[in-house]
Phi, psi and omega in degrees: 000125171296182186263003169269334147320293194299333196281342193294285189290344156282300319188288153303307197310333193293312205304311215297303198315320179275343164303306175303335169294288202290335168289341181292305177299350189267334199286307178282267214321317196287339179291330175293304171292307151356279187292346147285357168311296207298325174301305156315318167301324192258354165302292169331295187289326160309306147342280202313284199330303175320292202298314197299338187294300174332298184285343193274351175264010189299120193266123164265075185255178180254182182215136129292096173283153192095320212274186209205139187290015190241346198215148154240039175314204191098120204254138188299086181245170193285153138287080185228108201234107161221092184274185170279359181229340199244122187217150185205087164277162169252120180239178154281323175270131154229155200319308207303306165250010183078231174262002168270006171255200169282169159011340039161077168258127193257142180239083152278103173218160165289152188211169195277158183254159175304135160062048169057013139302114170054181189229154213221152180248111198252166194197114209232138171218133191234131168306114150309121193250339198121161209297323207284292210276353167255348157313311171305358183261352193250170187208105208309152199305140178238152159306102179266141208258347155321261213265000188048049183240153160211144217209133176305159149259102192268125193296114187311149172316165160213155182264133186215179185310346178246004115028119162231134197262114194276005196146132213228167189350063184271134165330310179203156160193111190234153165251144150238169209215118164257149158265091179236105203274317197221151176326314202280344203263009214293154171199150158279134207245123178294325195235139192245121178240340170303129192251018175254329174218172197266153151313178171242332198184147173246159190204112183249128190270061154288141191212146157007101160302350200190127158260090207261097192286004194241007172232145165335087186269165183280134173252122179336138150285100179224143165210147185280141175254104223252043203290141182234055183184154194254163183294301186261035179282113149346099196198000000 
């Protein structure tokens, strides 16, 4: 063999090696990006599962609002919170243990998306204890002086290290509350101030931040609320 032969065949052998570098690299990126694609598609459908699980397990219980860890004054209202940014339940399902755990009061409210994009729908869960220990989050009903409505009052969510973020970098994200005294009157309410009946159904509306035709965007939310106790019944 001369020595340009040889440099011919180092010389091909170099060209195949870097060819094969770069298709191995483009093939993990498309793999990479796949998988965040899927992760995302499936980030998604986990939110809808979460919340439906969430509403369908909705307990119709009460809090001593008012009451105090020293006392258990206070007065006996439905435990109930529903603002346009804010939703505050008693459920039966929680992420961690599913329908198998205890109690759940869940705290659904909106937040700022990172670094002041959009908006993020976030989700907190504190064990139900009972009328007296869910009191501590409520306050007997006032008068708002906006709209002359008076609404229990409840200390806003705040998000912390066990915080789960149920949907990201959304456009909007609102709550509504139907109201059904009877089938003709039914209507949707941004803010639910009634301490006499349960909503019939919530409803949370989200769209986007960025329109990605190839991902799973979060989709409005509507769920029934099937309470099998009247607010102020006994039991």
């Amino acid at each position: 063999m001369t020595l340009i032969e040889v440099l011919i065949a180092v010389t091909l052998v170099s060209l195949l090696s870097v060819g094969m570098l770069f298709a191995i690299r483009a093939g993990l990126s498309a793999m990479d990006a796949s998988n965040r694609r899927l992760s995302a598609n499936r980030r998604a459908a986990t939110a809808q599962s979460i919340l439906e699980q969430q509403v369908a397990g909705f307990l119709p219980v009460k809090a001593r609002c008012g009451g105090t860890q020293v006392s258990e004054g206070g007065r006996l209202l439905p435990f109930f919170e529903g603002g346009p940014a804010v939703m505050r339940f008693v459920t039966t399902y929680s992420i961690e243990g599913g329908a198998r755990g205890m109690p759940q009061i869940v705290e659904l409210f909106v937040i700022p998306g990172e670094s002041g994009q959009g908006v993020r729908l976030v989700v907190n869960e504190t064990p139900y204890t009972g009328p007296v220990g869910a009191g501590f989050l409520c306050l007997p009903p006032a008068p708002d002086a906006e709209i002359g409505m008076s609404f229990v009052r409840f200390a806003p969510p705040m998000p912390g290290p066990r915080s789960f973020v149920l949907a990201d970098k959304l456009a909007h994200c609102r709550f509504e509350y139907l109201e059904s005294l009877r089938p003709s009157t039914e209507k949707w309410l941004p803010l639910w101030g009634r301490v006499d009946i349960w909503p019939s159904a919530v409803r949370i509306e989200m769209a986007p931040l960025e329109q990605d035709p190839v991902r799973l965007p979060p989709m409005t939310f509507t769920g029934r609320i099937r309470p099998n106790r009247g607010v102020y019944e006994t039991y």
